[in-house]
C-alpha positions as CSV (number, residue, x, y, z in Angstrom):
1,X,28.6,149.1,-6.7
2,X,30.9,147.7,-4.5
3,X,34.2,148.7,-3.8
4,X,37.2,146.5,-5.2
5,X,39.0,144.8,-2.3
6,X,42.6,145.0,-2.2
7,X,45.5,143.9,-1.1
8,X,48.4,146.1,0.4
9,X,51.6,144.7,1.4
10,X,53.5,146.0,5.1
11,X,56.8,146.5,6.0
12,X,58.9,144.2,7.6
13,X,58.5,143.2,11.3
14,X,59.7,145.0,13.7
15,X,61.1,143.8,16.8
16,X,61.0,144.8,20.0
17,X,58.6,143.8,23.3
18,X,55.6,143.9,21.2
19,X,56.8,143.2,17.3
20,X,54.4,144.8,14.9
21,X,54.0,144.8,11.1
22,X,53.5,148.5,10.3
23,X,53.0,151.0,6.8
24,X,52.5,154.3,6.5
25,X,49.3,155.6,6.6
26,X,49.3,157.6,2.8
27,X,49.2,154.2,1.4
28,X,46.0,153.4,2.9
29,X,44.4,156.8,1.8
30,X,45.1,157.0,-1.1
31,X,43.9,153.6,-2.0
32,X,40.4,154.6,0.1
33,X,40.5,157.8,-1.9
34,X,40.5,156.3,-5.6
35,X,37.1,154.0,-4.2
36,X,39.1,150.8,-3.2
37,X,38.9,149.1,0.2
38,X,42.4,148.2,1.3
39,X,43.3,145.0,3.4
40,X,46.8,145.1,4.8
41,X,48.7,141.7,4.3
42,X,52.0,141.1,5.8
43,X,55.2,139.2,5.2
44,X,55.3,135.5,6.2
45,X,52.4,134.1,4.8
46,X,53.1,131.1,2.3
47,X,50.0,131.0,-0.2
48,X,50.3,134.1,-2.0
49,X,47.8,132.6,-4.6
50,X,45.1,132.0,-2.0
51,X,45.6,135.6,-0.3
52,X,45.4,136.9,-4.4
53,X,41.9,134.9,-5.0
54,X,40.2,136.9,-2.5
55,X,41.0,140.2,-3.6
56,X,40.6,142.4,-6.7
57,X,44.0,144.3,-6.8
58,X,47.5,144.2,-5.6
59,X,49.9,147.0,-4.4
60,X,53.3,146.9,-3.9
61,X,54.3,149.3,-1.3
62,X,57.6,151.2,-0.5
63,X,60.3,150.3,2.4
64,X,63.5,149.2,2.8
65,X,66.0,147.5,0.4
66,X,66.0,143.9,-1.2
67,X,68.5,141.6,0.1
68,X,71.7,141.4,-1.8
69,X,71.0,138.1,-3.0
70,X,68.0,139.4,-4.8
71,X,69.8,141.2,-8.1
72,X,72.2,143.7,-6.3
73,X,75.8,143.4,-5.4
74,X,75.9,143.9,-1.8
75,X,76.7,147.7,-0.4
76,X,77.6,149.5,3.3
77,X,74.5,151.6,2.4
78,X,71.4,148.8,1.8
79,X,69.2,149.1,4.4
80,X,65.7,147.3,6.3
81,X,66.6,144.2,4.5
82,X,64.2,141.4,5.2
83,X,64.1,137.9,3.5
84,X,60.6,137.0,5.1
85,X,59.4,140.3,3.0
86,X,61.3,139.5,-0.2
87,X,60.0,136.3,-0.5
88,X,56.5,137.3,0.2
89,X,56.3,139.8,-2.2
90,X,57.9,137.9,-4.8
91,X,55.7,135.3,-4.9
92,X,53.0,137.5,-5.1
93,X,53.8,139.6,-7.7
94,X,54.6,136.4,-10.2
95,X,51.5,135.1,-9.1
96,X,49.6,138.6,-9.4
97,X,51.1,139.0,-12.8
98,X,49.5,135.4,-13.6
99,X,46.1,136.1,-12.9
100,X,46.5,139.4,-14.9
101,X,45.5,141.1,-11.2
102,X,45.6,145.1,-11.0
103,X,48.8,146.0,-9.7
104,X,50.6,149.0,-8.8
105,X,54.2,149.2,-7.9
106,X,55.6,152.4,-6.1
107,X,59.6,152.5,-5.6
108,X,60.6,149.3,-4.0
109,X,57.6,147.3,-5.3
110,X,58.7,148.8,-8.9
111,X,62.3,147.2,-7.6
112,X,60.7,143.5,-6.5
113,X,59.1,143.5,-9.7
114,X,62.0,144.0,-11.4
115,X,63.6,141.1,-9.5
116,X,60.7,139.2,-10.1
117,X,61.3,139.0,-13.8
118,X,64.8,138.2,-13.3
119,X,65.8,142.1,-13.6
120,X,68.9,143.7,-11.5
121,X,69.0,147.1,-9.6
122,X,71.8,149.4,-8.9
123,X,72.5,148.8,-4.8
124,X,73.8,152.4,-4.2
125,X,72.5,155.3,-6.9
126,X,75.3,157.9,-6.0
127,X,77.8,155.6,-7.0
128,X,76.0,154.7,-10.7
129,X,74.8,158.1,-11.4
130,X,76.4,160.9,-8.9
131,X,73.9,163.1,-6.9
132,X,73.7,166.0,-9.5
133,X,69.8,164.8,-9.1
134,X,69.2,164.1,-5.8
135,X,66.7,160.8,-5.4
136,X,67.4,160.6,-1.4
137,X,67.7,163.0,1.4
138,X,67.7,161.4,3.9
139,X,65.9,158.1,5.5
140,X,63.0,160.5,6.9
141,X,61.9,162.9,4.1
142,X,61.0,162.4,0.3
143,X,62.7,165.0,-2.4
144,X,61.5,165.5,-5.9
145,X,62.7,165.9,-9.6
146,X,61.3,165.9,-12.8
147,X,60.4,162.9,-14.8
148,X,60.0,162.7,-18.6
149,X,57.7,160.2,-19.7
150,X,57.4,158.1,-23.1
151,X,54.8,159.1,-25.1
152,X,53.4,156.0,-26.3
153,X,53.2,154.5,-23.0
154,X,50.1,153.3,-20.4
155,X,51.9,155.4,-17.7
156,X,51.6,158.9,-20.1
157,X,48.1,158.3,-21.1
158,X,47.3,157.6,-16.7
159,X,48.9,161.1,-16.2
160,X,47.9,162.7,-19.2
161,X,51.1,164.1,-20.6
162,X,54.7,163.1,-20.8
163,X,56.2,165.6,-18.5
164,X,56.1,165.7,-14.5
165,X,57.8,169.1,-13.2
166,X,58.8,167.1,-9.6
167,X,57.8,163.7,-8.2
168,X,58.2,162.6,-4.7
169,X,61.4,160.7,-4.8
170,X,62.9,158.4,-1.7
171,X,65.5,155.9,-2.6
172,X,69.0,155.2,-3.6
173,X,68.2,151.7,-5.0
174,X,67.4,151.5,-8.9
175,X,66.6,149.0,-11.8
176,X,70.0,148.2,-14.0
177,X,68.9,145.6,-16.5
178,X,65.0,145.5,-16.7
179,X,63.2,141.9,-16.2
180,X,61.4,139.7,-18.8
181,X,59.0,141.8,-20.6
182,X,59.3,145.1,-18.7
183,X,59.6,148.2,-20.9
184,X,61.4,151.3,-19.3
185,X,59.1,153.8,-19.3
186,X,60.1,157.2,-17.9
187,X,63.4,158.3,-16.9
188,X,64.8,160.9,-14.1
189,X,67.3,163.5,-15.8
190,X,70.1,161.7,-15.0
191,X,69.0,158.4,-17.1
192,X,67.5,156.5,-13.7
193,X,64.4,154.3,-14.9
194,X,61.2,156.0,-12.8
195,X,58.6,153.3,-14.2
196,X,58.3,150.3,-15.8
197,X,55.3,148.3,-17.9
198,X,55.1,145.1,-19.3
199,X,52.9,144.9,-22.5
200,X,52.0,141.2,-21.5
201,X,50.2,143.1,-18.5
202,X,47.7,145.5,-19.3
203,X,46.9,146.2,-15.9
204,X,50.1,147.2,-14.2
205,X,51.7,150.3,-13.4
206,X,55.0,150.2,-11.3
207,X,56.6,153.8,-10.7
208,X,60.0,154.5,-8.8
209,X,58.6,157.5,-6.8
210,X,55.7,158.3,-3.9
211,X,52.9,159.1,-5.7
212,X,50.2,158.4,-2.3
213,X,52.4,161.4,-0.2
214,X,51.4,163.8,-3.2
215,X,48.0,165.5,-2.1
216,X,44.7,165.2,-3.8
217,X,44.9,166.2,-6.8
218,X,47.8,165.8,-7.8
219,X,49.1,164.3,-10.9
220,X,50.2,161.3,-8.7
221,X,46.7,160.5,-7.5
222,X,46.0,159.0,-11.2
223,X,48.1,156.3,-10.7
224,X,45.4,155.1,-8.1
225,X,42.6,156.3,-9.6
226,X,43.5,154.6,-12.9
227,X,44.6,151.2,-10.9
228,X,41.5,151.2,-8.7
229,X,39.1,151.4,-12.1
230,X,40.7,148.5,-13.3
231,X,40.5,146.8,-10.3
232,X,36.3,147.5,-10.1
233,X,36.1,146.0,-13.5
């Protein structure tokens, strides 16, 4: 059988002598790893619903923060913003979400969906919730805490309980008022959302932590595994 094609969005471009689109290669792996073939598709392009056709699955990658104008008062510490990205990637989630595409949402694709649906986020989490549970280093390495997990949710039955001892955690954005139809789903200890679903959706899973930098194996690696199946259907 062949493997599901899909699409993977990058970060923002970078300037320079030679500006690139770039993303981190754990993304890609651990798509290749659940039995998907990933396509890289970058910020820019105006027909979200043609790139979307083509494919069999969406994910919403990681990277720096929304603009300001996107749900979040603006803050000295937002970071990478990049309207061309925004705009890309809100598009295509709404019109993901129309054609009941396969997505999976990890940290600031959990936060564009959010904004997608008309949802707000937190610009600066220190400031909302203290750093008794740290969520952010630094801008160059992850940290982890635990995450408790509803038990009558999509996401618990993907990991197979409703408890996860420490999750790969890099950001100090977060959803305040969840969008249209999204259902918080799993919480830090300190009452941050880590994951949203939509019961409208059936096929999305949108997570505030870094499940590709956990290794094979790990409980994180479901969320692929279980979003690459549905994208083979």
């Amino acid at each position: 059988m062949a493997r599901p094609l899909v699409a993977v969005t990058t970060y923002h471009r970078e300037a320079g002598e030679r500006p690139r689109f770039t993303l981190p290669a754990a993304y890609i792996d651990a798509a290749r790893e659940a039995g998907a073939m990933p396509v890289l598709v970058a910020p820019g392009d105006a027909a979200p619903d043609e790139i979307l056709s083509r494919v069999d699955g969406l994910l919403l990658t990681g990277g720096g923060d929304l603009d300001p104008v996107h749900g979040a008062a603006a803050h000295p510490a937002t970071y990478f913003t990049c309207p061309d990205r925004d705009a890309f990637e809100l598009a295509l989630v709404r019109a993901a979400l129309a054609r009941d595409l396969p997505t999976l949402a990890i940290c600031r694709g959990m936060q564009v969906l959010n904004v997608a649906l008309g949802g707000t986020l937190h610009p600066h989490l220190p400031d909302h919730v203290g750093e008794r549970i740290p969520h952010r280093v630094s801008q160059d390495e992850a940290t982890g805490h635990a995450v408790e997990i509803a038990p009558d949710s999509a996401l618990a039955d993907t990991m197979g309980g409703v408890a996860l001892d420490a999750v790969p955690s890099w950001h100090h954005q977060c959803v305040d008022r969840p969008g249209r139809g999204l259902r918080p789903v799993a919480w830090a200890p300190d009452g941050v959302i880590e994951a949203l679903e939509a019961p409208a959706a059936r096929r999305l899973l949108a997570v505030q932590w870094h499940p590709e930098i956990e290794p094979t194996g790990a409980p994180g690696r479901a969320l692929f595994a279980r979003w690459a199946a549905w994208a083979a259907e």
